[in-house]
TIGUVEX-426696 format. One record per residue (C-alpha): x, y, z; residue in one letter. Coordinates in steps of 0.001 Angstrom, whole numbers, padded with zeros to 6 digits, always signed. Each point is the difference from the previous one (the first is absolute). Layout:
<lummis>
XYZA...
</lummis>
This chain:
<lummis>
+000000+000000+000000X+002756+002483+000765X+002129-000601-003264X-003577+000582-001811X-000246+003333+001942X+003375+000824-000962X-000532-000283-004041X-003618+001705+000533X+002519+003295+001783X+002899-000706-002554X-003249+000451-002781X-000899+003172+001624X+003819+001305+000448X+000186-000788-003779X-003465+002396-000684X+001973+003321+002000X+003278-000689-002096X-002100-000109-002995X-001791+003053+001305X+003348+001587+000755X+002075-000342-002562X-002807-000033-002862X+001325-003202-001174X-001261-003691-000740X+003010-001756+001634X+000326-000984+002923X+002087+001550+002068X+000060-002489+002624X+001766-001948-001891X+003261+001467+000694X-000581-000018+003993X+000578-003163+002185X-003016-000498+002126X-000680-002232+002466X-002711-000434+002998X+002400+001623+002629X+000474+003602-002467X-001377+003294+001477X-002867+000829-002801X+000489+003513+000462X+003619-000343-000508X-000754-001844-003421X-002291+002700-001207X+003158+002429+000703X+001886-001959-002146X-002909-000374-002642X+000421+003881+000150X+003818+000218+000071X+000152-002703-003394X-002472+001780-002241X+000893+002025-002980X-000441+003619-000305X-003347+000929-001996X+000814+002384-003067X-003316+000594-001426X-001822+003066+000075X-003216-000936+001794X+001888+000677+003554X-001216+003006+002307X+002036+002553+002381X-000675+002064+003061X+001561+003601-000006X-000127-001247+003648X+002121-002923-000111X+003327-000232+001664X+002830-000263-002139X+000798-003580-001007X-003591-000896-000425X-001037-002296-002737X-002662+000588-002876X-003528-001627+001410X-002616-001660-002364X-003901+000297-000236X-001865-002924+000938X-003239-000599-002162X-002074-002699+000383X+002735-001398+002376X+002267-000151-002646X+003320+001877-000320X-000524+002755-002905X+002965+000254-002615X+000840+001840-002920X-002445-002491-002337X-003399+000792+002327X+000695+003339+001408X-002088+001643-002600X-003070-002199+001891X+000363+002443+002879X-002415+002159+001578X-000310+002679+001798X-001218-002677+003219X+003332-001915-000652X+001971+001015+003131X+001021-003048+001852X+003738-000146+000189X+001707-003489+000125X+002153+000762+003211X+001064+003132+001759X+002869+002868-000769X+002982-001045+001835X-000784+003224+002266X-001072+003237+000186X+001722+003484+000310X-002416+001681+002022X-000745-003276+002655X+002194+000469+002659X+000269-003955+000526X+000656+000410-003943X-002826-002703-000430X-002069-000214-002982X-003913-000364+000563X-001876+000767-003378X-003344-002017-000347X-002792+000945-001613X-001078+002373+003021X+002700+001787-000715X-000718+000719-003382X-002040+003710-000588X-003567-001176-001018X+001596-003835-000548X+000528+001151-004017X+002486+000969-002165X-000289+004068-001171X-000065+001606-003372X-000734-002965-001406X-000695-000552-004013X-003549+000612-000203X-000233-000992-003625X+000881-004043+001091X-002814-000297+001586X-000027-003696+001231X-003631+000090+001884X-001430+002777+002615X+002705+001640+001706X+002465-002298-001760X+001891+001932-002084X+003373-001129-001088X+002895+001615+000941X+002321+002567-001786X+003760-001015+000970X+001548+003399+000284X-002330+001457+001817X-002161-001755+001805X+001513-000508+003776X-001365-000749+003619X+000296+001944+003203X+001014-001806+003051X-002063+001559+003063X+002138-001195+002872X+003314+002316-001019X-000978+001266-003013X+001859-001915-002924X-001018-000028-003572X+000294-003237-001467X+000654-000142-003971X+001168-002371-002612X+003700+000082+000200X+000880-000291-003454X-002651+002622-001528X-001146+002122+002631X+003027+002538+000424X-002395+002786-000757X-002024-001026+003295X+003436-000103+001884X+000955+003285-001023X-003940+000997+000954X+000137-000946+002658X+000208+002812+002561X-003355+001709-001896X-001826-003443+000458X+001079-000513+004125X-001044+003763-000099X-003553-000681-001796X-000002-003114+002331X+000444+001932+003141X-002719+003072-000892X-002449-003248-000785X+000972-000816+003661X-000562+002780+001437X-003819+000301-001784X-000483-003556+001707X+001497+000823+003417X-002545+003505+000022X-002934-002501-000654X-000362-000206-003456X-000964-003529-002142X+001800-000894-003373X-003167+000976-001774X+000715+003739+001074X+003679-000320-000247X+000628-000534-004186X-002076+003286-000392X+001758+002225+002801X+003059-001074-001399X-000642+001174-003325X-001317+003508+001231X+003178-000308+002452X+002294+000302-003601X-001868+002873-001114X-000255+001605+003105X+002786-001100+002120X-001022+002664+003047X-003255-000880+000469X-001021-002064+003604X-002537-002607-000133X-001720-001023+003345X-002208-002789+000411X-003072+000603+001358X-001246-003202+001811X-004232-000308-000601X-000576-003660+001155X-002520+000958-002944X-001262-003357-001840X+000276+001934-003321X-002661-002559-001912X-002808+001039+002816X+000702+003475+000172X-000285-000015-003654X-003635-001930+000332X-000581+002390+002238X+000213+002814-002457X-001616-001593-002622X-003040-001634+001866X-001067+003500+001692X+000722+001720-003167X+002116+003176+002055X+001465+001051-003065X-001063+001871-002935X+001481+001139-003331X-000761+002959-002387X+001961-001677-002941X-001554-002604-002158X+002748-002121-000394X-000662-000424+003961X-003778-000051+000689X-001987-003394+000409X-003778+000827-001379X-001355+000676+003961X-000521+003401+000916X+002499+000922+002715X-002345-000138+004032X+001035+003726+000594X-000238+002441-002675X-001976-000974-002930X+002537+001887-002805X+002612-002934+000727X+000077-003868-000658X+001167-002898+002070X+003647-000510-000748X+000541-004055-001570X+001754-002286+001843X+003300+000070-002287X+000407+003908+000923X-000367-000438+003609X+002334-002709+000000X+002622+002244-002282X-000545+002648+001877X+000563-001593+003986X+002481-002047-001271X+003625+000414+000919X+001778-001885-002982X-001967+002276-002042X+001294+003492+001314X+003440-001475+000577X+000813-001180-003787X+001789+002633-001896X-002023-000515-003258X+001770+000273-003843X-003550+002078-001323X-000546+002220+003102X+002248+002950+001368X-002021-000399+002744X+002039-000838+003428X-003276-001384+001707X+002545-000717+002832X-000301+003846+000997X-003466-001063+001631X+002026-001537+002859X+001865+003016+000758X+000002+000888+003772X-002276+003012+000174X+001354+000827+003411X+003883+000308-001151X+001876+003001-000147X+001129+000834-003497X+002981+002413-000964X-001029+003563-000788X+001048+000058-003652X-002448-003001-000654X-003076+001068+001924X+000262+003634-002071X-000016-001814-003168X-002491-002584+000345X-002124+002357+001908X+000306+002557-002624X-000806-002062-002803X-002972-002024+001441X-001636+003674+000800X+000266+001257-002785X-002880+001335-000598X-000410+001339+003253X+000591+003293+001771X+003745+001034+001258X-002359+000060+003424X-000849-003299+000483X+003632-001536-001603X+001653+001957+002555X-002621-001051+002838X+000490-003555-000905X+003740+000364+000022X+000499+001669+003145X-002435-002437+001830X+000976-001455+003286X-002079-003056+000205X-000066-003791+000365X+000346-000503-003336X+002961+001234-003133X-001036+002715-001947X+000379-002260-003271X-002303-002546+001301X-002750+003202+000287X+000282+001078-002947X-000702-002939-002072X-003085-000615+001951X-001203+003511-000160X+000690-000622-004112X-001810-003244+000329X-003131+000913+001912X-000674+003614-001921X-002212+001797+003670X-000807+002648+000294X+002273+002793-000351X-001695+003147+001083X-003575-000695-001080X-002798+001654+001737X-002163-002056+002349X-002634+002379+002505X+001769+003063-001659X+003321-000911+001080X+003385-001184-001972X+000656-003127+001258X+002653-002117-000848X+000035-003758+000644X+003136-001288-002204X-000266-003771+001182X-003633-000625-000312X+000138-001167+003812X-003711-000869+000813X-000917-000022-003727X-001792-003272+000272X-003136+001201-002130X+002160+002262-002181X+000395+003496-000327X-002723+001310+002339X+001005-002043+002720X+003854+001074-000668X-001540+003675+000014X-001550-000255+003132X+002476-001920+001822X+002824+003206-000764X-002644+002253+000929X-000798-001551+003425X+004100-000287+000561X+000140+003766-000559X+002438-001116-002860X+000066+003783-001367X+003589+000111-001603X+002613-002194-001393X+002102-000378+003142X-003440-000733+002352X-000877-002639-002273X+003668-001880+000209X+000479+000698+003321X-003506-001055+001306X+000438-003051-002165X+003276-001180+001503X-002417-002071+002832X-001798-001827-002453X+003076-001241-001613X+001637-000720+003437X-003244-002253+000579X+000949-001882-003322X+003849+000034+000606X-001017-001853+003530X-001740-002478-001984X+002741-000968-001901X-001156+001845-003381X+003548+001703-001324X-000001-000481-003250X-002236+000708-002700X-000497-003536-000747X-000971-000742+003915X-002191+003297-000321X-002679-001726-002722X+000795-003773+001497X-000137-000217+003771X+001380-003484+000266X+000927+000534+003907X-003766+000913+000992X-000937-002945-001767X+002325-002773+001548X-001052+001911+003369X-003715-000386-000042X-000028+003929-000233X-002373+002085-002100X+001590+000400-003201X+001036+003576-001175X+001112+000496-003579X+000459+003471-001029X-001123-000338-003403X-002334-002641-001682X+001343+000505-002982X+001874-003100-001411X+003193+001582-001836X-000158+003218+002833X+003055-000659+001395X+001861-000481-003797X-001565+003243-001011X+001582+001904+003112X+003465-001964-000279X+000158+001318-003837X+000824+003632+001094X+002908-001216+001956X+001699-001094-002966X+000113+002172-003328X-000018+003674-000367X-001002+001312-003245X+000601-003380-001289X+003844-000515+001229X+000239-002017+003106X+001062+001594+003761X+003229-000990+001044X-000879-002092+002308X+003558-001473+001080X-000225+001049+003669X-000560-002670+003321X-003759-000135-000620X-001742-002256+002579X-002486-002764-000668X-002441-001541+001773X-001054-003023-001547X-002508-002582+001271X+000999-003530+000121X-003241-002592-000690X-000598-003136+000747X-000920-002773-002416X+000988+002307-002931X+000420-002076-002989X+003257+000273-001815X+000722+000674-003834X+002597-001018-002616X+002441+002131-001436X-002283-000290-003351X-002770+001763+000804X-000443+003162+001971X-001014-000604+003407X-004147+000579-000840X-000774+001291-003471X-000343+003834+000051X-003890+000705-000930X+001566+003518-002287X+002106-002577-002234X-002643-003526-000103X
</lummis>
């Protein structure tokens, strides 16, 4: 029974020098063995009699310690060579052993796995070999693998020099992705912050944790019918509950609209930065760039009321004012009772303009500055709830996760987009908008995710 144990290990032995060496013979056959050997001494020897692998299928870590040897993929538990390596995937990442070591262990141990590996793929992979969903094959200069425990890149030794010499950008785009997932924020958000991150390298992104299930607060939405739509490209045939002129927004708008993949793309058709409807209302901005935002967006309004807006001290940026004073169009000096009354953020307009009228009137809102001032508590009220943004203005996810009565500025679907527009061009040439902009961005649960073919949710202006 023992000597049959002994051929069944020898068999085995045989399997890892095959394994090892990427050869048929047997190795073994050069090594006396006998039932008294230390196995793990044979293996060493397995190791020590093998010869060197020349083909260009092998892999190296920028992390490796000098000395190391060129690793092979395992596919299908098979050793890959230069014959099958164009079979590979982007899910091919199991290694057949471990780097000798590693530069930045201190016990200058080796421990990749596939834990280890960022999202357990290979990246910027050949897209046009595609070998089944989320297969694609790879391209051998450039595709390459970041090690998450000290931050190697691993590339094909023979044809990925280009990676090696990239490599300090890709630990750099590695560690920004990092620091996105450390702040709170799930790979589905990350690939389109990084890509706004490239175009706008000083902008912050903050995570703004809802414990919102994104497909019920969506239902939610749709099934009450909150929001309505004056375009036609966005109105179901149901006359909107609240004012008879509008129509219930469809379900595909609402969902464009409250969706975060959506306003974080940066679109090829658009020069829209739907982005901007995240930006922190309460921030302080430099001078230079509230005086030129401010003084575009109002325009068409008197030197008063841009200078009232500008040198307003309340809980919320000048900027962010003035693009909802745009958006909303009150009352701005009209007569109510014989008096001017001015009422620049429709506060209390929920029946429209009489009730907006009234509501300034009972406020004593007789000027520019009594109307921003006295409306500094109402937007304290919505600050306290959470609502910073334009975005969480028109879609109070925290109210609604909190069993709280839900209070969206505006019931109009694409509200917050219309406002967010004056941010970004002046007579059609873009702000500069390179400054550290902050933005609050809501992180959803049971968001659904969305290749890299098709925009996150189909814009209803380009259908």
């Amino acid at each position: 029974m023992a000597d049959e144990k002994l051929e069944e290990l020898l068999e085995f032995l045989a399997k890892i020098a095959q394994n090892l060496t990427g050869k048929k013979e047997n190795t073994l056959s050069k090594i006396e063995i006998s039932r008294d050997h230390d196995f793990e001494k044979i293996v060493e020897k397995i190791i020590d009699t093998r010869s060197p692998c020349t083909c260009d299928a092998r892999v190296m870590c920028t992390n490796a310690i000098q000395g190391s040897a060129a690793l092979h993929i395992i596919k299908d538990t098979e050793l890959v060579h230069t014959g099958n390596k164009a079979l590979l995937n982007r899910l091919d990442i199991e290694l057949n052993r471990e780097f000798a070591g590693c530069i930045g262990e201190k016990d200058k141990k080796c421990n990749v796995d596939r834990e280890s590996i960022e999202w357990e793929s290979w990246q910027d992979v050949d897209e046009s070999s595609d070998q089944g969903e989320d297969q694609e094959g790879l391209d051998w200069s450039k595709s390459y693998m970041i090690c998450t425990r000290q931050g190697g890149v691993i590339y094909f030794e023979d044809n990925g020099q280009e990676v090696k010499k990239s490599q300090e950008k890709l630990l750099k785009e590695y560690e920004y992705r990092k620091e996105l997932r450390d702040k709170g924020f799930p790979d589905g958000y990350i690939r389109y912050l990084e890509a706004l991150h490239k175009e706008h390298s000083s902008w912050v992104f903050e995570p703004v944790i809802t414990n919102v299930d994104y497909q019920e607060f969506l239902a939610y939405q749709v099934d009450n019918k909150i929001k309505c739509a004056q375009d036609p490209k966005y109105q179901s045939n149901e006359v909107f509950q609240v004012e008879s002129q509008y129509m219930v927004a469809t379900e595909d708008a609402v969902r464009y609209f409250s969706h975060p993949y959506s306003l974080l793309q940066i679109l090829p058709y658009t020069e829209n930065l739907n982005i901007l409807q995240f930006l922190d209302g309460k921030q302080e901005l430099p001078e230079e760039l509230v005086d030129e935002i401010v003084d575009s967006v109002l325009r068409d309004y008197d030197q008063t009321l841009i200078e009232a807006v500008k040198n307003s001290n309340t809980c919320v940026n000048p900027v962010f004012m003035a693009c909802i004073i745009l958006g909303e169009g009150g009352p701005n000096g009209k007569k109510y009772n014989g008096q001017k009354v001015y009422n620049l953020f429709n506060m209390g307009a929920n029946g429209g303009l009489a009730d907006s009228l009234k509501y300034a009137y009972d406020k004593t809102w007789f000027t520019e500055e009594a109307c921003i001032n006295g409306s500094d508590e109402v937007f304290q009220s919505y600050l306290d709830r959470g609502q910073d943004t334009l975005y969480s203005l028109d879609w109070d996810y925290q109210a609604f996760v909190d069993n709280r009565e839900v209070k969206q500025y505006a019931t109009l679907v694409n509200d917050a987009e219309n406002k967010a527009i004056n941010l970004q061009v002046k007579d059609h040439n873009r702000f500069v908008l390179d400054y550290e902009l902050i933005f609050n961005i809501p992180v959803y649960e049971n968001i659904p995710e969305y290749s890299d073919e098709e925009p996150a949710f189909p814009d209803p202006n380009h259908l």
